[in-house]
LUMRO-270697 format. One record per residue (C-alpha): x, y, z negated; residue number from 0. Coordinates in pm, whole numbers, plus 50000, padded with zeros to 5 digits. Layout:
+-------+-------+-------+-----+
!     u !     v !     w !   i !
+-------+-------+-------+-----+
!     X !     Y !     Z ! NUM !
...
+-------+-------+-------+-----+
This chain:
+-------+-------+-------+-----+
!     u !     v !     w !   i !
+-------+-------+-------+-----+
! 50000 ! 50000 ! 50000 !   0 !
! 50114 ! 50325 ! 50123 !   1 !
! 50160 ! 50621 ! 49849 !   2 !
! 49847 ! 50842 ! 49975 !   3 !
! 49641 ! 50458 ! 50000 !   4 !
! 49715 ! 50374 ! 49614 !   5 !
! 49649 ! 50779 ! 49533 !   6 !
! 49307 ! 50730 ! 49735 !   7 !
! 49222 ! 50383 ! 49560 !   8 !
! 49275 ! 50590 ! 49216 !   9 !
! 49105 ! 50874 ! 49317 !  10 !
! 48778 ! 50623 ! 49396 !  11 !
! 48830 ! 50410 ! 49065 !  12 !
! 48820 ! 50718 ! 48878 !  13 !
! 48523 ! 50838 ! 49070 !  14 !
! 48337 ! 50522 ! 49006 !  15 !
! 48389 ! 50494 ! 48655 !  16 !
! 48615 ! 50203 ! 48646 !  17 !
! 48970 ! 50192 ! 48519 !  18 !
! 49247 ! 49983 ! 48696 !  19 !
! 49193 ! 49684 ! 48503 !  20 !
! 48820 ! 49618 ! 48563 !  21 !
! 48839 ! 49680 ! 48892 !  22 !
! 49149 ! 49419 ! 48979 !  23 !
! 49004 ! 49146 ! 48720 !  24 !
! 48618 ! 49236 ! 48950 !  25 !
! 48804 ! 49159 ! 49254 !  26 !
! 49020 ! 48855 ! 49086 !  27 !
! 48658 ! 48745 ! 48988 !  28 !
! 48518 ! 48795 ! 49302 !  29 !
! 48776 ! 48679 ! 49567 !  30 !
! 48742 ! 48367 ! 49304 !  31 !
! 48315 ! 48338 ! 49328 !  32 !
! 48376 ! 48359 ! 49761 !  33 !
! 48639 ! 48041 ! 49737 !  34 !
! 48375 ! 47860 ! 49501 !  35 !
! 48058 ! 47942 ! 49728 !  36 !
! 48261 ! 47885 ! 50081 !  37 !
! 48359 ! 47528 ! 49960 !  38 !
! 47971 ! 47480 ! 49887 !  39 !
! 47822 ! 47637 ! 50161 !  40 !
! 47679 ! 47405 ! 50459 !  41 !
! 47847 ! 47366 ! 50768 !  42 !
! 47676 ! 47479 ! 51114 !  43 !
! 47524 ! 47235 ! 51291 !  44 !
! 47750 ! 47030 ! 51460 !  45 !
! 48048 ! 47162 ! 51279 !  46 !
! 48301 ! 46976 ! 51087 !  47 !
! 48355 ! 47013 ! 50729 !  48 !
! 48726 ! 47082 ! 50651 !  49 !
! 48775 ! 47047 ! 50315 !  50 !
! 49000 ! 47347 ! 50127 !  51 !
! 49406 ! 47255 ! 50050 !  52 !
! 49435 ! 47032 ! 49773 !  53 !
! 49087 ! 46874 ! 49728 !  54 !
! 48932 ! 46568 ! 49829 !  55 !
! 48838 ! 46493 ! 50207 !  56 !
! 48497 ! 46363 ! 50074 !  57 !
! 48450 ! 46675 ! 49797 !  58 !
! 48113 ! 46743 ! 49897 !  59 !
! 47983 ! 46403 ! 49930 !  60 !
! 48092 ! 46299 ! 49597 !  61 !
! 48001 ! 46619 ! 49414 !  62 !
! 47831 ! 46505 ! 49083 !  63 !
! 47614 ! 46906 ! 49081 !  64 !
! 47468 ! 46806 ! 49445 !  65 !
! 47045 ! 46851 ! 49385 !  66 !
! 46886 ! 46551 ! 49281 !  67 !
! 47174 ! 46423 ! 49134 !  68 !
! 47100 ! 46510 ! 48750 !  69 !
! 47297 ! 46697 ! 48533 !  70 !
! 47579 ! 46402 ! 48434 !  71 !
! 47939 ! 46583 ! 48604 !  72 !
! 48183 ! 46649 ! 48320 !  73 !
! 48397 ! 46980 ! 48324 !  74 !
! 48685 ! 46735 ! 48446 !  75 !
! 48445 ! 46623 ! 48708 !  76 !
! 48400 ! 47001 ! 48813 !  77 !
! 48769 ! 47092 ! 48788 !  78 !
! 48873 ! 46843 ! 49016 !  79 !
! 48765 ! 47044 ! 49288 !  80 !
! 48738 ! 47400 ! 49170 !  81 !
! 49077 ! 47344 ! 49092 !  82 !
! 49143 ! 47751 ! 48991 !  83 !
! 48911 ! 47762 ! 48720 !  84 !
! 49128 ! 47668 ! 48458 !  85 !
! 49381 ! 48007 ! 48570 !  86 !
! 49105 ! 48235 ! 48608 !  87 !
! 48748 ! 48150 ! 48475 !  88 !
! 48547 ! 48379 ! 48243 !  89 !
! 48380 ! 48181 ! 48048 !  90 !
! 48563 ! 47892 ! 47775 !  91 !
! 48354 ! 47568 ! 47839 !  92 !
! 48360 ! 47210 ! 47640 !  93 !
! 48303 ! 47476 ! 47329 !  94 !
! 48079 ! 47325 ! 47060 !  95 !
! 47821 ! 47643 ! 47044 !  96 !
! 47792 ! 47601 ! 46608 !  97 !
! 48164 ! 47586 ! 46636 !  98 !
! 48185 ! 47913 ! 46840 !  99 !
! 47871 ! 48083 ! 46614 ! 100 !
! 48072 ! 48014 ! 46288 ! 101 !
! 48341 ! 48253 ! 46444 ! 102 !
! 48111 ! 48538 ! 46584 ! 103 !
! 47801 ! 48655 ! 46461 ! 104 !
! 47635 ! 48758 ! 46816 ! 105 !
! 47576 ! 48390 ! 46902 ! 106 !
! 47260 ! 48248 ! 46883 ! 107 !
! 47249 ! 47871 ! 46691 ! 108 !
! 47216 ! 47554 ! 46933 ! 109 !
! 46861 ! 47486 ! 46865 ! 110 !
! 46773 ! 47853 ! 46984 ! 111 !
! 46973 ! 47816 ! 47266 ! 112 !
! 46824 ! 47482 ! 47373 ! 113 !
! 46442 ! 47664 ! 47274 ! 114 !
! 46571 ! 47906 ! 47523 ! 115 !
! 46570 ! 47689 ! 47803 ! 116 !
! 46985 ! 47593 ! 47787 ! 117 !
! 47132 ! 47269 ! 47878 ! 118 !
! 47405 ! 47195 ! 47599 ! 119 !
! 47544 ! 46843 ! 47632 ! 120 !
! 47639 ! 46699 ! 47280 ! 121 !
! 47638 ! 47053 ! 47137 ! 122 !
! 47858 ! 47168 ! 47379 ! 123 !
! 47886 ! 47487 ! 47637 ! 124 !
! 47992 ! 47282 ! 47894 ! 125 !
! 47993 ! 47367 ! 48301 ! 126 !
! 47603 ! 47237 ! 48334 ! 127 !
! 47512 ! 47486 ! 48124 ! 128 !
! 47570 ! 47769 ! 48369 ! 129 !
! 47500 ! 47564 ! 48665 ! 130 !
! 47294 ! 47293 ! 48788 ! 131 !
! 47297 ! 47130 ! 49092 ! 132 !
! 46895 ! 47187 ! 49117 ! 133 !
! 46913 ! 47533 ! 49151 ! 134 !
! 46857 ! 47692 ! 49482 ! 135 !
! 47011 ! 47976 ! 49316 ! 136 !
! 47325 ! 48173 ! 49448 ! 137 !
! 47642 ! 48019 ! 49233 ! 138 !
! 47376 ! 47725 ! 49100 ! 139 !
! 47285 ! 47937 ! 48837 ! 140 !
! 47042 ! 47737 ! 48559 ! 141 !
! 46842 ! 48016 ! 48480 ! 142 !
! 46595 ! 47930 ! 48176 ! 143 !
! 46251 ! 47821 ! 48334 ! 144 !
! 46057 ! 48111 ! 48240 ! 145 !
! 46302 ! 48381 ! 48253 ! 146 !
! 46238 ! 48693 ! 48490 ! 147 !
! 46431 ! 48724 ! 48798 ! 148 !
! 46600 ! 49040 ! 48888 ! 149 !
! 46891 ! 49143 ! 49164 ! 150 !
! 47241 ! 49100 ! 49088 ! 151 !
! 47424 ! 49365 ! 48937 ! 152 !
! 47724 ! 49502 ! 49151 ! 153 !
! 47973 ! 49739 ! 48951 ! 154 !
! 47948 ! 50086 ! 49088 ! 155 !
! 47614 ! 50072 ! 49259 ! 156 !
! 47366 ! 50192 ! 49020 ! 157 !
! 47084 ! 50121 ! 49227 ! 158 !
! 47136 ! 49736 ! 49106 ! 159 !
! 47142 ! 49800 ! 48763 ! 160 !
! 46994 ! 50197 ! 48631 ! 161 !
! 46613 ! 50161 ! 48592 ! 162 !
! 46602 ! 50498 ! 48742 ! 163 !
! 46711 ! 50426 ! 49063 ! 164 !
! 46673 ! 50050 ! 49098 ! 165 !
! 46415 ! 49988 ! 49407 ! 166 !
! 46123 ! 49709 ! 49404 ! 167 !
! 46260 ! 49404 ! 49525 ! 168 !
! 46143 ! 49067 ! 49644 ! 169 !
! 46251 ! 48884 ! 49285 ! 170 !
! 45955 ! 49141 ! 49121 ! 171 !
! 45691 ! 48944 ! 48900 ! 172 !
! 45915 ! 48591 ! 48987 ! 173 !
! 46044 ! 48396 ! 48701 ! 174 !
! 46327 ! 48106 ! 48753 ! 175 !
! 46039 ! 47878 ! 48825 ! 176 !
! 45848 ! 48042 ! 49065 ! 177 !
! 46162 ! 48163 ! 49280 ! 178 !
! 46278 ! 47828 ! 49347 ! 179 !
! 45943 ! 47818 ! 49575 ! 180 !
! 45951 ! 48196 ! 49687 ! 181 !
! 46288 ! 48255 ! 49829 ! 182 !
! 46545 ! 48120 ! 50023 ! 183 !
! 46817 ! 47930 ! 49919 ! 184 !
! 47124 ! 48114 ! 49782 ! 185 !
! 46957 ! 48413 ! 49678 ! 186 !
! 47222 ! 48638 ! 49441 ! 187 !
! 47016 ! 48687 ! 49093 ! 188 !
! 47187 ! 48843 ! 48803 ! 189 !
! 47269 ! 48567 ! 48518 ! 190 !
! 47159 ! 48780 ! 48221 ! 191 !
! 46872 ! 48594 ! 48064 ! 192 !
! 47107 ! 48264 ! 48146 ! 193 !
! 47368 ! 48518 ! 47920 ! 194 !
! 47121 ! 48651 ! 47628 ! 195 !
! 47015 ! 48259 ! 47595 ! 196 !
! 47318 ! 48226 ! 47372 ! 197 !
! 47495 ! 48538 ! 47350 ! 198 !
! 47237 ! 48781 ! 47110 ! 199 !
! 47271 ! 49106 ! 47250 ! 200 !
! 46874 ! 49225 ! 47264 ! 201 !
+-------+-------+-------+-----+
C-alpha cells in the first residue's frame, strides 16, 4: 500500500467509526466466513467440485452438518475440514456452559439456554450449537425456533442495524420457523437471538 492509499484507508476508518483493529480482525473474520461458505456452496450444474488445499476429495459428501443428517458431527468432525478455525474463530467451543457461567456473570444457566431453543450436547457449547445442518440459513445458523428474524448487521452501514434508518425488509413478521418456508436458501440473518440465548445482554 502506497503512503496516500494507507492515509486514505485511515482517513475512512476514522470516518466510519472504527479503529484499526476492528476493522482488520472484520476483514480477518470475513475473508474467513467467504472460505467457509465457498467450500459449502453448490456447484453449477454440470460443474466439478474441486475440493480446497488440504481437505478431503469427498468433504462434502461425508460432511456430518449436511440437512437431514442430524445433529451428531463432533467439533473434531468440523475441524477436519474448516481446518482455520482453530487460528482464527470467535467463539471457544467444547466449553461446558455452567463451567463458563461460574466465571462470568452475563451467561445464562444451561437449562435457560436449552428453554431458549439451544442445542448443548452433554452441557457443552459445542459447533452444533451455532449451526445445524437443517438450516437453510446463511452460515447454517440454528436460530431458536421462535426467534424473530431480522437482516444482518454490516459494520458501518447503519441502515442494517439503527432503528432509525433501518428499511422494511422481507425477514419482517418471520420467525426462524416460518423463514425456513419463506425465503430462499442462504439468506444472511443476523445471529443475535442465537447470541442473547446464552449470552444475557437484554
Amino acid at each position: 500500500m502506497t503512503g496516500a492509499s494507507l492515509t486514505l484507508a485511515a482517513l475512512l476508518l476514522l470516518l466510519s467509526g472504527q479503529g484499526g483493529g476492528d476493522a482488520g480482525r472484520y476483514a480477518s473474520y470475513e475473508a474467513q466466513l467467504a472460505r467457509i461458505l465457498a467450500t459449502e456452496s453448490p456447484s453449477p450444474a454440470g460443474a466439478v467440485a474441486t475440493p480446497s488445499a488440504g481437505s478431503p476429495a469427498s468433504a462434502s459428501e461425508s460432511c456430518l452438518l449436511a440437512p437431514g443428517s442430524g445433529n451428531t458431527a463432533t467439533t473434531q468432525d468440523c475441524t477436519s475440514c474448516h481446518r482455520g478455525f482453530e487460528r482464527g474463530h470467535s467463539h471457544p467451543v467444547d466449553v461446558p456452559q455452567e463451567g463458563a457461567r461460574s466465571r462470568s456473570r452475563s451467561l445464562r444457566s444451561a437449562a435457560e439456554v436449552v428453554k431458549r431453543g439451544v442445542f448443548l450436547s452433554d452441557g457443552k457449547v459445542t459447533c452444533l450449537s451455532c449451526h445445524d445442518g437443517n438450516s437453510p440459513y446463511k452460515a447454517r445458523l440454528a436460530l431458536p425456533p421462535d426467534a424473530p428474524l431480522r437482516m444482518a448487521v454490516k459494520p458501518g452501514k447503519p441502515e442494517t442495524y439503527a432503528p432509525g434508518l433501518m428499511a422494511a425488509s422481507a425477514l419482517t413478521g418471520l420467525t426462524a420457523t416460518s423463514g425456513k418456508t419463506a425465503l430462499p436458501a442462504g439468506t444472511a440473518v443476523s445471529p443475535t437471538p442465537l447470541c442473547k440465548a446464552c449470552h444475557a445482554f437484554d
